[in-house]
C-alpha positions as CSV (number, residue, x, y, z in Angstrom):
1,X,-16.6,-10.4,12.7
2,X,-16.2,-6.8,14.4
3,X,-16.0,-3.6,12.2
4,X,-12.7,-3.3,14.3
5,X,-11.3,-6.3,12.5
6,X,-11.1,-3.9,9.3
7,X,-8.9,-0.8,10.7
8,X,-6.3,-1.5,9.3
9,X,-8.1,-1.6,6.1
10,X,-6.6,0.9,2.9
11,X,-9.5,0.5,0.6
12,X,-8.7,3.4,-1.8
13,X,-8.8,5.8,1.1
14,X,-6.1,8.0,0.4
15,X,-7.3,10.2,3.6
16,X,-6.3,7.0,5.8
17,X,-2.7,7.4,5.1
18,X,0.1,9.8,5.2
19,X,3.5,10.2,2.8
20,X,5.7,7.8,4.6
21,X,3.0,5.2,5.6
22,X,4.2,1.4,4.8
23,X,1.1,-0.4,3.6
24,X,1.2,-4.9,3.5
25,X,-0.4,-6.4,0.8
26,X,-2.8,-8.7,2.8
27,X,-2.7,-11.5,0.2
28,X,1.0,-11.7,-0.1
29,X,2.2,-9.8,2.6
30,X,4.8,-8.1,0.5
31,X,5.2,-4.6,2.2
32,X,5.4,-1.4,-0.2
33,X,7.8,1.2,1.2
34,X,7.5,4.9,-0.3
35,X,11.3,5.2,1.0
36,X,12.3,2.1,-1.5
37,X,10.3,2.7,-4.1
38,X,9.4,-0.4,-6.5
39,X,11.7,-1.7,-8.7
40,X,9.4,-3.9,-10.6
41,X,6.8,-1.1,-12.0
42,X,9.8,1.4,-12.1
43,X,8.5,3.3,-9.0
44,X,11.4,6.0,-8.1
45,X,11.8,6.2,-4.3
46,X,10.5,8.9,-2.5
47,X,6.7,7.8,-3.9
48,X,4.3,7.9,-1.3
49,X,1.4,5.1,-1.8
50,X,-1.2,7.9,-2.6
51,X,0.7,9.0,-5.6
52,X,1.0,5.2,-7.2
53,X,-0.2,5.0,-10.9
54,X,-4.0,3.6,-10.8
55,X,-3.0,0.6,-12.6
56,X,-0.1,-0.1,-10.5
57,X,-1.0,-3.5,-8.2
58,X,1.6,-5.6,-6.0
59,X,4.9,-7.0,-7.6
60,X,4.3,-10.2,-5.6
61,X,1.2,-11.5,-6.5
62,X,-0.7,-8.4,-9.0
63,X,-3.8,-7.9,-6.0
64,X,-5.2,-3.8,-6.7
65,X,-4.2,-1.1,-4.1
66,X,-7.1,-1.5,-2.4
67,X,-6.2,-5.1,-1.1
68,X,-3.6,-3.2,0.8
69,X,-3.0,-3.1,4.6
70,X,-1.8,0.1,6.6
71,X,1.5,-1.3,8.6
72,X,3.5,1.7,9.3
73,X,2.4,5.3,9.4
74,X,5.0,7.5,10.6
């Protein structure tokens, strides 16, 4: 295993990612969109990942933020 293979890693690092950046939950591989929002924990569209609630996890499957996967940063 290659330091590499964790890149694409979020990990809580707010500095890795910008307002429009798509991040994959890498258990699920449901994909959170700040341009949809999230329906399920009342998230209003327009939210960029950074600004998500600290208890807020994945809709799919309930893994933290930090399990999250950059997979889009415009």
């Amino acid at each position: 295993m290659t330091e590499s293979f964790f890149d694409g890693s979020y990990g809580g690092d707010n500095s890795r990612i910008g307002p429009t950046s798509q991040l994959e939950c890498k258990i699920c591989w449901h994909v959170y969109d700040p341009a949809e929002g999230d329906d399920y924990w009342q998230i209003p569209p327009g939210t960029p990942f950074a600004d998500l609630p600290p208890h807020w996890s994945c809709p799919n499957c309930d893994a933290a933020k930090t399990e999250f996967m950059v997979v889009r940063d415009d």
